[in-house]
N, C-alpha and C positions, 0 to 999 in steps of 0.2 A: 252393690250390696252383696255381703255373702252367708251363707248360713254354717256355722261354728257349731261341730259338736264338741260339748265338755271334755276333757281328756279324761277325765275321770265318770264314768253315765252314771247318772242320779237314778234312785229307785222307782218304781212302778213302771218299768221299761221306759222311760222316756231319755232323751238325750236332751242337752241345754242346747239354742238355738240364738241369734244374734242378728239384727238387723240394726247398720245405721241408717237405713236409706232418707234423706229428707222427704220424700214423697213415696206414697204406697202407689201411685201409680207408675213410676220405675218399674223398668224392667229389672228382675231382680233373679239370680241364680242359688236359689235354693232354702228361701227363708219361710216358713208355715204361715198358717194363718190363714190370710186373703192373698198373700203374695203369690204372683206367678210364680214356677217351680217349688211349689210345695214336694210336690209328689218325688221329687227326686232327693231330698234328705227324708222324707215321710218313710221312702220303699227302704231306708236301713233298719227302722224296728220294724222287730220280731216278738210276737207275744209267746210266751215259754211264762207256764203255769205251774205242768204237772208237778216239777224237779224242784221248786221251791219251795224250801222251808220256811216252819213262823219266822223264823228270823230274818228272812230273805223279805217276805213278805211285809214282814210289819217295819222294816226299815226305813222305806218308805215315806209310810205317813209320819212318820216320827220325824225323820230330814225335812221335811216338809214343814213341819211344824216350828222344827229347829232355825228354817231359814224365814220362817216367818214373822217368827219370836216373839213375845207377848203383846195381845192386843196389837199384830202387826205391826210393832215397833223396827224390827229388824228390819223388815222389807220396806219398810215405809223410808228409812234412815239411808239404804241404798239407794232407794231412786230419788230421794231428796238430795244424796252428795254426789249422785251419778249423772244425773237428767235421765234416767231413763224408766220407764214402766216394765215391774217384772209380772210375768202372769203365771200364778200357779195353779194345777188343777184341786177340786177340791177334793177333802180326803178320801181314799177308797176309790175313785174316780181315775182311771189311764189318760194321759196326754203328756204333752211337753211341759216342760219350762221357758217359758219363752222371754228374751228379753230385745227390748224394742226401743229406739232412740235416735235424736236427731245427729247426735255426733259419734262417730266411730271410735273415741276414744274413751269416751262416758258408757258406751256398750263394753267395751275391752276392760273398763274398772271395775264395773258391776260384775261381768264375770270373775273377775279376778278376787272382788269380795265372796261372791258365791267359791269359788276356791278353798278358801281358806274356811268360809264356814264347812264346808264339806270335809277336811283335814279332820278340823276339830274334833267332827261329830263324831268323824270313823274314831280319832282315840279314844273317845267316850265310852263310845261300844266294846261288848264285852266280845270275844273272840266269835266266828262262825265257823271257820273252817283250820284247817293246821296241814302242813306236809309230814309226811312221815313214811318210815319206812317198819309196815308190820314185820312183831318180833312174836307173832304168837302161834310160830310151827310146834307141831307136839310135842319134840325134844324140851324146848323150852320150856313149855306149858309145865312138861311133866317137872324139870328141874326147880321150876320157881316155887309147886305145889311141896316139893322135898324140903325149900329153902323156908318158905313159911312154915311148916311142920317143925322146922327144927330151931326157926326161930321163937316158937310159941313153947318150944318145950325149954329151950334151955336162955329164956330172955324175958318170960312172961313176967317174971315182979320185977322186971326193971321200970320204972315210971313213965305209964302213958302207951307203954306196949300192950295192944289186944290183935286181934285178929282182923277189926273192922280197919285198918291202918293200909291192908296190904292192896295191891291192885290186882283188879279183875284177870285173871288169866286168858280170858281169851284178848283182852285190851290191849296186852304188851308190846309196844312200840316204841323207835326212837325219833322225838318229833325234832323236827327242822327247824321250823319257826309256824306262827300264827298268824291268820288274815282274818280281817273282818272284809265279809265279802258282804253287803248289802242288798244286791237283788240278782235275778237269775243273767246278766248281761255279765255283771262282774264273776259269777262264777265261770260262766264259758270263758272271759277274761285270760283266768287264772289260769283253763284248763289248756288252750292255745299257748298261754306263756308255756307252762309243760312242754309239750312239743318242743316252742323253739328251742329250750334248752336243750332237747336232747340233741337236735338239729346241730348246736350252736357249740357244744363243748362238751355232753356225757357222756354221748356215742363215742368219742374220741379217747375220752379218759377211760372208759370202760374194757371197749376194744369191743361190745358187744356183747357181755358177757356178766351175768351176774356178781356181785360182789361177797366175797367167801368172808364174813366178820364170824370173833368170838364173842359170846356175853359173858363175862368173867370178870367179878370183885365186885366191890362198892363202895360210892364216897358220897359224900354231902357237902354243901355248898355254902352252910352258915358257920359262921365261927366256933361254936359250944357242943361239942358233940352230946351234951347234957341237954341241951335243950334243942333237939331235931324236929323240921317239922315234913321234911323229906329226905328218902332216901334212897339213891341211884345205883343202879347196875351201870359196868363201864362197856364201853364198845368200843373193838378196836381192829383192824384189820387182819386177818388171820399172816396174812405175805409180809408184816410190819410197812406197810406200802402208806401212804397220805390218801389215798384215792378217795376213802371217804370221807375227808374232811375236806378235798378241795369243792369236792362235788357237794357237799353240803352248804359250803361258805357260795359258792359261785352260784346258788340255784338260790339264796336269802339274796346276794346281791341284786340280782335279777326283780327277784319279787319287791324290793323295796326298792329300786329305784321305779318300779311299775308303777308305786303307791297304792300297793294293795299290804303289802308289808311294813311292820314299824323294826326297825332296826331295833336290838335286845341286846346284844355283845357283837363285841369286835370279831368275833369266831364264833361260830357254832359249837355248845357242845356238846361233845355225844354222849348223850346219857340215855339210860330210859327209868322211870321210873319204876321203881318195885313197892315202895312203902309213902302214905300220904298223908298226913293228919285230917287235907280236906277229906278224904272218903271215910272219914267217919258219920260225916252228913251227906255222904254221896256213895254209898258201894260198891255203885253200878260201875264207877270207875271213868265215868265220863267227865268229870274233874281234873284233867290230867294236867292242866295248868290255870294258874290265876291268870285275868286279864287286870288291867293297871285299874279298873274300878272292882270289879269284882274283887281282885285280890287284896287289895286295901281290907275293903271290910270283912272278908273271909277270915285276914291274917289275924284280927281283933277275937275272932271268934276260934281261931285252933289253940287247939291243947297239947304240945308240943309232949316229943317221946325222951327220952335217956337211949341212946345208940351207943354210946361207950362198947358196952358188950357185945353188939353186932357187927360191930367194925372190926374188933379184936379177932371174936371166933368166924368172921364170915369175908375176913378179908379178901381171900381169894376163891372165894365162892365160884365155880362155874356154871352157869346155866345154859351152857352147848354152844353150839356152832348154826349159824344161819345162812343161807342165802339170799342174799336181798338181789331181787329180780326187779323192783318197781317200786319209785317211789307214789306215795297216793297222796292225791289232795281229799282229806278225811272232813267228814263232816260232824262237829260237836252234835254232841245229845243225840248220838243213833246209833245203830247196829244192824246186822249186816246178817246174813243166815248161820255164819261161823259165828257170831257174836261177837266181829271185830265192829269197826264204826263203817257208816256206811261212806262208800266211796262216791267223789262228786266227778272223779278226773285220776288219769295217771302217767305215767310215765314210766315206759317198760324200757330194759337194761338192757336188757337179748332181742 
């Protein structure tokens, strides 16, 4: 008999567990319960409280829910096509997920179903965390505060331009890509993959050494420049070198084959947001991307600008030069003493 943690840890700290043993009284290597060797997959969780967000937190019972599915239809349907009994703890409640069975291979399907409901549930969810590399040194700040000033004076009757449009200055970052990260196991997760990449391929391309980019122009990503509903500053390396775009592409590849990442485009691209239609019901600026539900019904709800004129006189707009020292795994809906988002994890360059 052996005991199987989920390759992906389900929320409320627990991991997924696996016996097929035909008899509980087998000697058994590692499966909970009543089975001998408890204690030796038990001693892998860790409880970690503090550093969890609602979102971290309420993940949980909601997968939970999701894998239980109405009137325990879902759960019931697995161990009916599985032979095997799933045990989950009840809401609010720590423990495992434990699944139990006489055949070894009715255990490996059940898991395999619990899989995929788990996929699912992550695309559902709206993002928690994002990598990114902060762009909001003074220079900048100061430049982009110039750039809205002057786009309010000389764009204001253009359709859908106001002020509530722009993003937070101290927010200005260019993000990577997004993870839904579920409970505080998946965020350490995340923060350990950091590391290895740097281990595995940054420190190399780096050389050690921060990366010297300009923020300078702007462009947008929908077809009508008449009907904008965002609008980007460019990033690009000061030496004309790829380096940050290998190191961007190689660090999403990483995270989504981890399956903490959903692949978004074939490249990363490097933009950062300066102008949003979402932060006109968000100013705070922590809206800084739709997730694939949220942005659905957001999209229904924005009031798109006229850019025409921004494009023309703000073409080649500069908003300075930066050092990026470190990439950060950021976390949605927070802020930090600088008023950037607060950091969960990072990954230093030098």
């Amino acid at each position: 008999c052996s005991g199987i943690p989920l390759r992906a840890h389900l929320p409320s700290n627990s991991c997924l567990y696996f016996c097929s043993s035909p008899s509980l009284e087998e000697q058994c290597d590692g499966c909970p319960a009543t089975h001998p060797g408890q204690d030796r997959w038990a001693s892998v969780q860790e409880e970690h409280h503090s550093r969890a967000g609602p979102a971290a937190r309420g993940g949980g019972e909601l997968l939970h829910r999701y894998i239980i599915g109405k009137k325990g239809e879902t759960k019931k349907r697995i161990e009916t096509e599985t032979r095997t009994s799933i045990s989950i703890p009840k809401p609010g409640l720590e423990g495992e997920i434990v699944i139990t069975g006489q055949q070894r291979g009715g255990v490996i399907s059940a898991r395999t179903r619990i899989d995929v409901l788990l996929d699912s549930f992550r695309k559902k969810q709206p993002f928690t965390h994002f990598l990114s590399f902060a762009l909001n040194q003074p220079v900048v700040q100061e430049k982009f505060l110039q750039f809205k000033e002057e786009v309010l004076e000389k764009c204001s009757q253009d359709h859908g331009v106001s002020s509530s449009l722009f993003q937070n200055p101290a927010k200005l970052h260019l993000t990577l890509g997004t993870l839904v990260l579920l409970n505080e196991q998946e965020i350490q997760r995340a923060c350990d993959l950091l590391q290895q990449c740097k281990e595995d391929f940054v420190d190399q391309i780096t050389g050690g050494k921060p990366l010297s980019v300009e923020v300078a122009g702007v462009e947008y990503m929908n077809d009508d420049p008449a009907m904008m509903d965002v609008l980007y500053a460019k990033v690009h390396m000061k030496d004309g070198s790829d380096k940050l775009q290998v190191i961007a592409d190689q660090l999403v590849e990483k995270f989504v084959a981890s399956g903490l990442m959903l692949r978004e485009w074939d490249r990363v691209k490097l933009h950062a947001t300066v102008m949003n239609t979402l932060f006109r019901k968000d100013p705070s600026g922590a809206e800084e991307r739709s997730s694939t539900v949220s942005g659905k019904s957001s999209f229904k709800e924005r009031e798109s600008f006229n850019g025409r004129n921004i494009l023309k006189l703000f073409e080649n707009f500069s908003f300075g030069e930066v050092q990026l020292d470190a990439v950060l795994l950021s976390q949605r809906y927070s802020s930090d003493a600088s008023g950037y988002y607060g950091t969960a994890g990072r990954l230093l360059l030098h």
